[in-house]
ZAFI-357768 format. One line per 2 residues: number of its first residue (from 1); their letters; for each residue x, y, z of N, C-alpha, C. Coordinates in steps of 0.001 Angstrom, whole numbers, plus 500000, padded with zeros to 6 digits. Example, Ala and Ser with C-alpha at 12.3 -4.5 7.8 and 13.67 -1.06 7.14 Angstrom:
1 = AS = 513190:494310:507800:512300:495500:507800:513200:496700:507800 ~ 512850:497750:507080:513670:498940:507140:512900:500030:507870
// end
This chain:
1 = XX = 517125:500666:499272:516214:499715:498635:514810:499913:499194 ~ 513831:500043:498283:512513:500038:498853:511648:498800:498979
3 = XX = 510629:499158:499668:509866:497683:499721:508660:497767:499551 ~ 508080:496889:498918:506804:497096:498696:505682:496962:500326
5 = XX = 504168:497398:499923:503503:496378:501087:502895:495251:500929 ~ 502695:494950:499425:501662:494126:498821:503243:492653:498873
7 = XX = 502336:491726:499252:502996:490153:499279:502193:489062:499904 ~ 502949:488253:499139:501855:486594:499436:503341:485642:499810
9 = XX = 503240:485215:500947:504290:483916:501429:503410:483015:501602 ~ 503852:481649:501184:503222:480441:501627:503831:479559:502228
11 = XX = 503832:478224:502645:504545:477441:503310:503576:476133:503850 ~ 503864:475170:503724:503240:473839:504369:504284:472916:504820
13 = XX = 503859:472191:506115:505234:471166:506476:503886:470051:506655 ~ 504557:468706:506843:503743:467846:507205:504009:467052:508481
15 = XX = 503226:466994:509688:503371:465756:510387:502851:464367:510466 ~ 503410:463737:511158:503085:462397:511234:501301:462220:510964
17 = XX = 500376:463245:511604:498979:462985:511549:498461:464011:510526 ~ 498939:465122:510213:498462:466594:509483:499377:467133:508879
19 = XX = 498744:467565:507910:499483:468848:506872:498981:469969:507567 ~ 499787:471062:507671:499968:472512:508233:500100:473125:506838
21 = XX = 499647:474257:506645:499666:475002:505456:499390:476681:506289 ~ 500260:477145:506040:500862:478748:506521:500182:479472:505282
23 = XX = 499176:480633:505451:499466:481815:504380:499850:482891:505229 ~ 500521:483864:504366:500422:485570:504665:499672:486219:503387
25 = XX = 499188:486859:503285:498898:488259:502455:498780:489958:503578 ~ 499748:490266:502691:499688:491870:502933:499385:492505:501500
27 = XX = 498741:494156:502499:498020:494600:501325:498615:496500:502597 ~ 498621:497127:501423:498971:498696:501854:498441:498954:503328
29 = XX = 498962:499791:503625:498248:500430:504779:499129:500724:506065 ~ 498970:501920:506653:498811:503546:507346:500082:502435:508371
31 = XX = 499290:501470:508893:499983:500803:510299:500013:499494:509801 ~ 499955:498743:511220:500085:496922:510928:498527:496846:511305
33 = XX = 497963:496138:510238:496474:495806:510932:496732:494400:510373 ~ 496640:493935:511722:497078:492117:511074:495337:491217:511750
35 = XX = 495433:490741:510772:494083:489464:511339:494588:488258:511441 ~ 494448:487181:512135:494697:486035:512351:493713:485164:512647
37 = XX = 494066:483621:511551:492890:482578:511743:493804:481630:511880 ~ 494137:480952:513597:494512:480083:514166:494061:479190:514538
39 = XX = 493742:477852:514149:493398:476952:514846:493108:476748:516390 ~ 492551:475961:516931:492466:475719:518647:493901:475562:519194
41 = XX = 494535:474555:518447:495511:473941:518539:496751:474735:519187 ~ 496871:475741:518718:497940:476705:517969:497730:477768:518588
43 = XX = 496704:478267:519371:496362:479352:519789:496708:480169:521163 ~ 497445:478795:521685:498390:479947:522792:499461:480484:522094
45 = XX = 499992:479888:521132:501164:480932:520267:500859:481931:519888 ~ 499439:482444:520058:498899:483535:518646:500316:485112:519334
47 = XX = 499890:484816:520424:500412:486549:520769:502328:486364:520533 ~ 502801:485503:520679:503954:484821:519848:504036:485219:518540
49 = XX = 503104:484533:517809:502773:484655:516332:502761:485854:515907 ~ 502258:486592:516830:501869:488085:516295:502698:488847:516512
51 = XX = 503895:488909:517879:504884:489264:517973:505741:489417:516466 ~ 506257:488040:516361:507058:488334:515131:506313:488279:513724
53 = XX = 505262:488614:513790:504554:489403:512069:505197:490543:512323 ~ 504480:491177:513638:504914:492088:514073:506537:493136:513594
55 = XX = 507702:492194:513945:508921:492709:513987:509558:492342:512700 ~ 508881:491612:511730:509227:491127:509898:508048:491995:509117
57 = XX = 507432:492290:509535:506242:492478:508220:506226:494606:508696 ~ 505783:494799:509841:506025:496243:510346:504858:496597:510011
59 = XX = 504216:496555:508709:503360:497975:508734:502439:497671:506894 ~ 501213:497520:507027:500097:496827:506127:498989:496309:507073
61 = XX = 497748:496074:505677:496972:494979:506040:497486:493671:505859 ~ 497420:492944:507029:498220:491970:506884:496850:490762:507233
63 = XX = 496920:489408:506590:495840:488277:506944:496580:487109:507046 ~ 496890:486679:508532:497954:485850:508649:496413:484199:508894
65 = XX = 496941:482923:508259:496205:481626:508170:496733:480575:508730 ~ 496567:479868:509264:497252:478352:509436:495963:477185:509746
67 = XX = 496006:476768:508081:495139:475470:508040:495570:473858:508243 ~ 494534:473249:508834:495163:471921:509379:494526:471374:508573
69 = XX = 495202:470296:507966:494358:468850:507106:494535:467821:508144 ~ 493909:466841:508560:494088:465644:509074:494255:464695:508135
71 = XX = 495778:463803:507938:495745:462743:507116:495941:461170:507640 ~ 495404:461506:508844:495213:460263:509602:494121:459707:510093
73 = XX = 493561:458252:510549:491843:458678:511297:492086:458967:512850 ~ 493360:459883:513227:493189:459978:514688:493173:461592:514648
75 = XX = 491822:462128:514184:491667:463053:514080:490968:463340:515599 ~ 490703:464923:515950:490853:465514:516961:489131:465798:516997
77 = XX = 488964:465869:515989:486897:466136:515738:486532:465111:515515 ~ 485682:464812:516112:484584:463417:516711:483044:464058:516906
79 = XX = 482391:463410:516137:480797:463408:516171:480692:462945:517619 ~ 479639:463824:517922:479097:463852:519497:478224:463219:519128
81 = XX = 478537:461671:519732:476981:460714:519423:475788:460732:520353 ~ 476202:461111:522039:475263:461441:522884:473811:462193:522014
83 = XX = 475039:463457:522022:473905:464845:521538:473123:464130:520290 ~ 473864:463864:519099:473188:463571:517945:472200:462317:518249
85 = XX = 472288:461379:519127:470977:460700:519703:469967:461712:520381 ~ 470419:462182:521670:468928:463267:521700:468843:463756:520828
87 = XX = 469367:464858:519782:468326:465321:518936:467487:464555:517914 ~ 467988:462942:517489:467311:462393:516992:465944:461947:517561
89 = XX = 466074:461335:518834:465298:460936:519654:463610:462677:519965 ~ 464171:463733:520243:463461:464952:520034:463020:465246:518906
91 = XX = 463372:464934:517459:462547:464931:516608:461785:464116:516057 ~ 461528:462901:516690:460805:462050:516271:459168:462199:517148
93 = XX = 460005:462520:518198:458487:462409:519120:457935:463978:518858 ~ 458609:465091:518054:457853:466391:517619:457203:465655:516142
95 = XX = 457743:465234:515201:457272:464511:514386:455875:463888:514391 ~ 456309:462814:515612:454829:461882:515973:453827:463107:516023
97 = XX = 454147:463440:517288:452961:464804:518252:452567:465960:517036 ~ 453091:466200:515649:452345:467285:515141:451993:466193:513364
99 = XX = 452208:464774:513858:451761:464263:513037:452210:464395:511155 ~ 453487:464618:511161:454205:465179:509957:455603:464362:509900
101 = XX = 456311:463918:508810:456996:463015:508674:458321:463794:509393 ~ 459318:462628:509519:460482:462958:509973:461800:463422:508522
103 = XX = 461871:464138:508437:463148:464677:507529:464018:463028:506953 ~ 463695:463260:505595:464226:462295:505002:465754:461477:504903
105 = XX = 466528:462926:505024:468451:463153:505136:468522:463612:506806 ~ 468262:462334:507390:468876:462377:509055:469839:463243:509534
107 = XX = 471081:462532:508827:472292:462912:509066:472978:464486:508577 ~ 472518:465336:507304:472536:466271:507339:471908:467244:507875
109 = XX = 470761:466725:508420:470198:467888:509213:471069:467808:510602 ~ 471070:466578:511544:471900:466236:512771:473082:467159:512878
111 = XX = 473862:466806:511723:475284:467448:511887:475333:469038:511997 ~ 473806:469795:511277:473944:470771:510939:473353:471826:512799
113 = XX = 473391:471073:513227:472818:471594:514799:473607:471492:516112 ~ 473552:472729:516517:474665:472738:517788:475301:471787:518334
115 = XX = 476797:471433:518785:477309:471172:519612:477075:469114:518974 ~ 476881:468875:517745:476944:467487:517351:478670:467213:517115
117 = XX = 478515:468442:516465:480529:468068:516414:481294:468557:517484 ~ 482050:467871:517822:483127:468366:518893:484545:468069:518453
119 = XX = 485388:469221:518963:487194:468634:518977:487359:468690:520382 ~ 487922:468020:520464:488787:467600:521414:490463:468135:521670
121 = XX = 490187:468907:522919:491949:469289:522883:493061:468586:523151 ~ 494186:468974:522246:495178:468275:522689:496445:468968:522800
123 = XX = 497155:468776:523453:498101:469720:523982:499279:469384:522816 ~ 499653:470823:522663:500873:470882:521831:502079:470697:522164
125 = XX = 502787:470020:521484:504193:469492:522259:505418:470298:521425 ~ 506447:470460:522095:507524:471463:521692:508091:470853:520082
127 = XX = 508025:469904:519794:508640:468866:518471:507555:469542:517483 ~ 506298:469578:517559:505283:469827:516644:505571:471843:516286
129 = XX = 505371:472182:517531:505403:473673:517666:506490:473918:516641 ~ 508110:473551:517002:509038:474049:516367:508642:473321:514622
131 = XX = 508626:472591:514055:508269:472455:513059:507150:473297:512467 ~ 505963:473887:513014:505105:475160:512489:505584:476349:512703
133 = XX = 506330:476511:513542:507113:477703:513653:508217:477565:512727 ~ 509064:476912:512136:509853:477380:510978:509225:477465:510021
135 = XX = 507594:476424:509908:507473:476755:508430:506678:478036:508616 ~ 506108:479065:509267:505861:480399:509711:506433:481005:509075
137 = XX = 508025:480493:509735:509449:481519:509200:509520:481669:507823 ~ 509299:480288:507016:508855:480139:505953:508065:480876:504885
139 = XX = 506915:481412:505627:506147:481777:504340:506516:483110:504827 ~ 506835:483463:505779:507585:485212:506193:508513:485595:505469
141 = XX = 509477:484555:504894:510588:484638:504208:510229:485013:502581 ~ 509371:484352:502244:508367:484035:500960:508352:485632:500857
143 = XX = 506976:485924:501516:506464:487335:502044:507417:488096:501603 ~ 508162:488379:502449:508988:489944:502135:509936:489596:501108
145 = XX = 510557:488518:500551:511373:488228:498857:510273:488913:497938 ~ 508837:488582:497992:508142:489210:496836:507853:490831:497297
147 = XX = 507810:491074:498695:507937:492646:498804:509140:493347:497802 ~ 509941:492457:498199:510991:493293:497728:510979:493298:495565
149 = XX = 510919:491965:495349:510375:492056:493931:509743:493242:493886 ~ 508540:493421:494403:507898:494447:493902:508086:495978:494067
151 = XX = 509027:495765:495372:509590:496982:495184:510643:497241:494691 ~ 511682:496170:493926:512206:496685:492519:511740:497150:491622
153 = XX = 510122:496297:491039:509523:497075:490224:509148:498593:490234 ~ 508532:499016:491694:508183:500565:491989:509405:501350:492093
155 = XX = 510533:501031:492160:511461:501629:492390:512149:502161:490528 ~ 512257:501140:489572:511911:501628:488935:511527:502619:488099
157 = XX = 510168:502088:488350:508968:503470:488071:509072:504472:488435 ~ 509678:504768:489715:510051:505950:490135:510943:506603:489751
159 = XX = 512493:505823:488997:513082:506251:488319:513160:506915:487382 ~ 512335:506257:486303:511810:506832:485473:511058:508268:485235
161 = XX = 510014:508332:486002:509054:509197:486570:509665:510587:487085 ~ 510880:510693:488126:511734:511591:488290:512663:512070:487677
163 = XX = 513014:511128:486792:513945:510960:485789:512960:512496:484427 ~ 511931:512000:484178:511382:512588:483043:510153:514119:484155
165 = XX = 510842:514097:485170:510176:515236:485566:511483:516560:485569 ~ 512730:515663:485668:514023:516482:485781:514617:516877:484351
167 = XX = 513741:516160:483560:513910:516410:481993:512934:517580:481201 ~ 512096:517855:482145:511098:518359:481567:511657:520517:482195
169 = XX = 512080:520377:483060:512852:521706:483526:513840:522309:482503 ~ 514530:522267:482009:515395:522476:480553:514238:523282:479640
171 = XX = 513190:522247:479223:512137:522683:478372:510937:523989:478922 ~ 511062:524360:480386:510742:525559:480785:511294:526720:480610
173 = XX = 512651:526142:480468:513910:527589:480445:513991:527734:478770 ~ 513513:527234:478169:513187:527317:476745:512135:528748:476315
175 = XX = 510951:529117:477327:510025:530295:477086:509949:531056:478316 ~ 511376:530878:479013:511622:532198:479974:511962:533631:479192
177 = XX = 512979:533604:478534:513218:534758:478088:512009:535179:476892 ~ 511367:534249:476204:510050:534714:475066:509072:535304:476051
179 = XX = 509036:534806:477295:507747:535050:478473:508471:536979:479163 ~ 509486:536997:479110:509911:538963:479643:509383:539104:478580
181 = XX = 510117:538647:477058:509484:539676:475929:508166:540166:476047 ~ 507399:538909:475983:505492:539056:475736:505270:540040:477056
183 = XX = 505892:539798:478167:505264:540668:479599:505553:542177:479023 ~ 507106:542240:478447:507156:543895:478275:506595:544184:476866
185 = XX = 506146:543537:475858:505583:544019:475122:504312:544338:475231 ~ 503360:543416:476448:502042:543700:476740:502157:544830:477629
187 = XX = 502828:544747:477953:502667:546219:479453:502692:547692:478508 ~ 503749:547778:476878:504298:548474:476268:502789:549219:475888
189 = XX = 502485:548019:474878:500787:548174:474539:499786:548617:475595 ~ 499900:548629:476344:498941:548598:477558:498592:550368:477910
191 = XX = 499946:550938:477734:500297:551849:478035:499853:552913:477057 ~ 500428:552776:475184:499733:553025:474542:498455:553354:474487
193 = XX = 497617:552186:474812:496616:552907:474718:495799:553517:475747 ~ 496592:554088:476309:495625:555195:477487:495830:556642:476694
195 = XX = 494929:557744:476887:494972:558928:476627:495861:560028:476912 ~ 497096:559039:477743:498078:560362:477722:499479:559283:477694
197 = XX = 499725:559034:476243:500735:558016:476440:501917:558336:476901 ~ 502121:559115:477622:503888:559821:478017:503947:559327:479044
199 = XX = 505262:558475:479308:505430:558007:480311:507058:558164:480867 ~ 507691:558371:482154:508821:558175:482043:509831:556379:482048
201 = XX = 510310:556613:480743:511060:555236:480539:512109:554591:481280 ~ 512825:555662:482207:513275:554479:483549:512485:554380:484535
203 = XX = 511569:554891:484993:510118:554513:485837:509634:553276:484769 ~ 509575:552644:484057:508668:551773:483437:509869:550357:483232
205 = XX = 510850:550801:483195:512062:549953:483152:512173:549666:484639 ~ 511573:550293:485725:512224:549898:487167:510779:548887:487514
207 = XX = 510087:549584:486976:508403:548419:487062:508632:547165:486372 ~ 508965:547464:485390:509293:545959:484567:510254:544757:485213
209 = XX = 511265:545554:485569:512371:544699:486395:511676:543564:487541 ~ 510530:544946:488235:509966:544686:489581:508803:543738:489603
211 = XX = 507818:543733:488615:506965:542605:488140:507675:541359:487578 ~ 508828:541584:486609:509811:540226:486023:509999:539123:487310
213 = XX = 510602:540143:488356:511536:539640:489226:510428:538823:490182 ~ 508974:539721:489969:507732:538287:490722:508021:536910:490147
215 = XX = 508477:536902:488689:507734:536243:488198:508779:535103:488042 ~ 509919:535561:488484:511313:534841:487899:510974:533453:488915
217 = XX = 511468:532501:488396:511148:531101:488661:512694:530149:488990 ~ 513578:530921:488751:515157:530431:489072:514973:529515:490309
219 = XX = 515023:530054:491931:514883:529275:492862:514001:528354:493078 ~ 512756:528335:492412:511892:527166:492343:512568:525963:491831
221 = XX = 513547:526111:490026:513588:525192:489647:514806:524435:490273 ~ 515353:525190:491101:516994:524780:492230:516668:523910:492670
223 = XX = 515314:524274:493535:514546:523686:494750:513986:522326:494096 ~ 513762:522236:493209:513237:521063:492299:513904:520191:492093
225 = XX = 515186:520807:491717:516047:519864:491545:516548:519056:492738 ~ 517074:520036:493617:517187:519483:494570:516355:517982:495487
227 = XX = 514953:518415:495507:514139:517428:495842:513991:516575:495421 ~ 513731:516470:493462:514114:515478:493146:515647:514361:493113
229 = XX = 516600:514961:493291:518146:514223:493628:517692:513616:495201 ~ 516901:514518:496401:516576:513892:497296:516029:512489:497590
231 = XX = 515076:512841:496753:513833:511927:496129:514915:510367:495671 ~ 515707:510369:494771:516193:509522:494719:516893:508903:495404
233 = XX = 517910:509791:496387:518703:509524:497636:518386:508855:498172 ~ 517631:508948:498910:516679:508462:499796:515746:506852:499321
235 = XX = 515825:507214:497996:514746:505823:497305:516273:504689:497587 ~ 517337:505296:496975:518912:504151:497135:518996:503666:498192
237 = XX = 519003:504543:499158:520174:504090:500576:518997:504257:502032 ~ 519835:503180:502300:518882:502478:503520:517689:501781:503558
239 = XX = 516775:501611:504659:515989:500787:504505:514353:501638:503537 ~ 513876:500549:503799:512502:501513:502622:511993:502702:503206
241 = XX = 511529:503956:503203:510983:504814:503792:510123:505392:502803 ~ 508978:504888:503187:507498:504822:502265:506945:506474:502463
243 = XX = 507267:506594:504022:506746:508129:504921:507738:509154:504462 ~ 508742:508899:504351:509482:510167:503830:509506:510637:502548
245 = XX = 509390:509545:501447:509303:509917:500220:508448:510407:499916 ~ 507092:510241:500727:505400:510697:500449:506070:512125:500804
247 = XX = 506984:512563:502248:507140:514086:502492:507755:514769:501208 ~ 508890:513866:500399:509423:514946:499776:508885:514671:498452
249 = XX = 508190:514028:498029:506719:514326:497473:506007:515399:497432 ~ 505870:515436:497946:504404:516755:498846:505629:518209:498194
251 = XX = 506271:518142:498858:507644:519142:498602:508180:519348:497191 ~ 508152:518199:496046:508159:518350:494965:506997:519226:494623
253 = XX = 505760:518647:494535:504662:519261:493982:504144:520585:494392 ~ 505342:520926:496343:504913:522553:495789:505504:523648:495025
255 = XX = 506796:522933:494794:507313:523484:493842:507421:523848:492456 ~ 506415:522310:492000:505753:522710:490673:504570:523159:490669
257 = XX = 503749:523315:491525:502500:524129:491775:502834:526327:491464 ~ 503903:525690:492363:504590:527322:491942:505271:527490:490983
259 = XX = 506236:526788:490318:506208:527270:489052:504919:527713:488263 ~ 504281:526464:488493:502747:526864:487381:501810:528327:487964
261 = XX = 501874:528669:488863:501257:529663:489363:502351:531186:488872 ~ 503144:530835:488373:504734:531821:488051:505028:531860:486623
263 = XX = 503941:530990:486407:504631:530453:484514:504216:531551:483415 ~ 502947:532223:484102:502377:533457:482920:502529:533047:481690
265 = XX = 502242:531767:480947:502667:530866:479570:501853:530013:479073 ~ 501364:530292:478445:500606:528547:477892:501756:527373:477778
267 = XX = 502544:527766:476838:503562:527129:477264:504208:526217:478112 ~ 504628:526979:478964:505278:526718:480112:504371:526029:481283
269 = XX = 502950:526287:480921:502084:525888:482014:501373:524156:481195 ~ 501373:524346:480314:501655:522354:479533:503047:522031:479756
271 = XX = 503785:522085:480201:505235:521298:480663:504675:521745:482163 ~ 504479:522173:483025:503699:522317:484107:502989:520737:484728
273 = XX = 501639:520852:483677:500766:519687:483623:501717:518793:483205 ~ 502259:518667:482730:503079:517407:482216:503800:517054:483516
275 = XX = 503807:517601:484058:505306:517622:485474:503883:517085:486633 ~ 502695:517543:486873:502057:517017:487722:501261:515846:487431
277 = XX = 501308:515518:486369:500586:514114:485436:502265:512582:486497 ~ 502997:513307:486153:504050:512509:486557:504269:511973:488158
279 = XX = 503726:513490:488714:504121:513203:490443:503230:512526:490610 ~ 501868:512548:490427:500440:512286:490658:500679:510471:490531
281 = XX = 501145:510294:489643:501560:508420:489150:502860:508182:490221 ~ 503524:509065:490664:504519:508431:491944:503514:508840:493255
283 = XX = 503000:509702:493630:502116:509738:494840:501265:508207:494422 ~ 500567:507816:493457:499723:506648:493653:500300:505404:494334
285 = XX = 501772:505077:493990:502505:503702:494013:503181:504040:495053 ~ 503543:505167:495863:503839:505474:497293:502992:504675:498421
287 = XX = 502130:504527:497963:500726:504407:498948:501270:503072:499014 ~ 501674:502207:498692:502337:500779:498375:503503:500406:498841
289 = XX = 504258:501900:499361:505591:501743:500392:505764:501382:501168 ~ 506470:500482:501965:506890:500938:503084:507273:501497:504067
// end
């Protein structure tokens, strides 16, 4: 089963004074690059917190949240009335002294200047903790259910995609044998017209064999096959492996690179393009693996 990287978990619990509201979003990417916006509150857990993103989520951009509402008035932020008196008291007498009125909206300017607001800490107690920590668990749980949605969907796609690249091999072996004809009929002509057309005909039959046999494409399309049955193997059983499928990826496409470099066909080299139009749309949604 594969997994996606892209997911959104949510989660909110409520206590007696606050609503807690949990996000995750992950988004692709190489490693775990996780950001975190923790409250004061909450913030000796972070390396906790980050631990187990850590050992559930593995590997994305990850933007882990935990917002507090206060639905009580024994909230933790309190206007610093000291400070917000001196600075009132300091702008009146700059006021007086440059002879220019005092700011009409007191209170929005006040609030808007250092150190008027303050919180106040308060120590977290094990009853509160374990209730934000399941609902954590919560939106983690969220999180990787829609990974996995989505990596039913890519999985899929990939089906498909390999599916109609393993369909498209049949239709190569369709202008193998028209492709010797045209080679030995051009070489035939070729020969013709030089000024001494005599040639010996098992010398030209052992050349022909010997240029064909460049050109023969049999073990490529084995190898193709093969990778692709890999390709799927690997997409079925076990856990997601985002890194390996990108390898036998890479490994598909050099195999159709070489066919197309082997194809000597118009033909054969549009079922070619058709075959790298296909990998090119599974390399994109790889990037999205796990």
């Amino acid at each position: 089963m594969i997994l996606s990287m892209t997911g959104f978990g949510k989660a909110i619990t409520e206590l007696p004074d606050k609503k807690v509201s949990i996000e995750i979003k992950s988004l692709n990417s190489k490693q775990l690059d996780l950001n975190t916006r923790i409250p004061a509150i909450y913030r000796e857990k972070e390396m906790e917190i980050r631990a187990h993103l850590l050992q559930a989520i593995e590997r994305g951009k990850v933007d882990f949240s935990i917002f507090v509402e206060y639905i009580s008035n024994n909230s933790s932020t309190r206007i610093n009335q000291p400070v917000v008196e001196g600075y009132m008291s300091q702008i009146r007498e700059i006021a007086e002294n440059l002879q220019i009125e005092a700011p009409e909206n007191w209170f929005s300017v006040l609030l808007k200047l250092p150190e008027t607001i303050k919180t106040e800490l308060t120590e977290l107690n094990d009853e509160e903790w374990q209730t934000v920590d399941t609902a954590i668990q919560k939106a983690i749980d969220e999180l990787l259910s829609f990974r996995q949605q989505e990596g039913a969907m890519l999985g899929q796609l990939f089906q498909s995609k390999i599916q109609r690249i393993a369909s498209l091999i049949p239709e190569i072996e369709l202008y193998e044998q028209e492709r010797i004809e045209k080679v030995k009929t051009k070489m035939q002509e070729a020969l013709l017209k030089l000024d001494n057309p005599a040639y010996d005909n098992n010398r030209f039959e052992q050349e022909l064999i010997f240029y064909i046999e460049k050109l023969d494409v049999s073990e490529e399309k084995d190898r193709l096959r093969n990778h692709l049955h890999y390709f799927i193997e690997t997409m079925e059983t076990g856990k997601s492996q985002g890194r390996k499928l990108g390898f036998i990826a890479q490994e598909i496409g050099r195999e159709i690179n070489t066919l197309g470099s082997k194809s000597n066909h118009a033909e054969m080299q549009k079922i070619v393009v058709q075959m790298k139009d296909e990998l090119e749309q599974i390399k994109e949604q790889l990037l999205n693996i796990l």
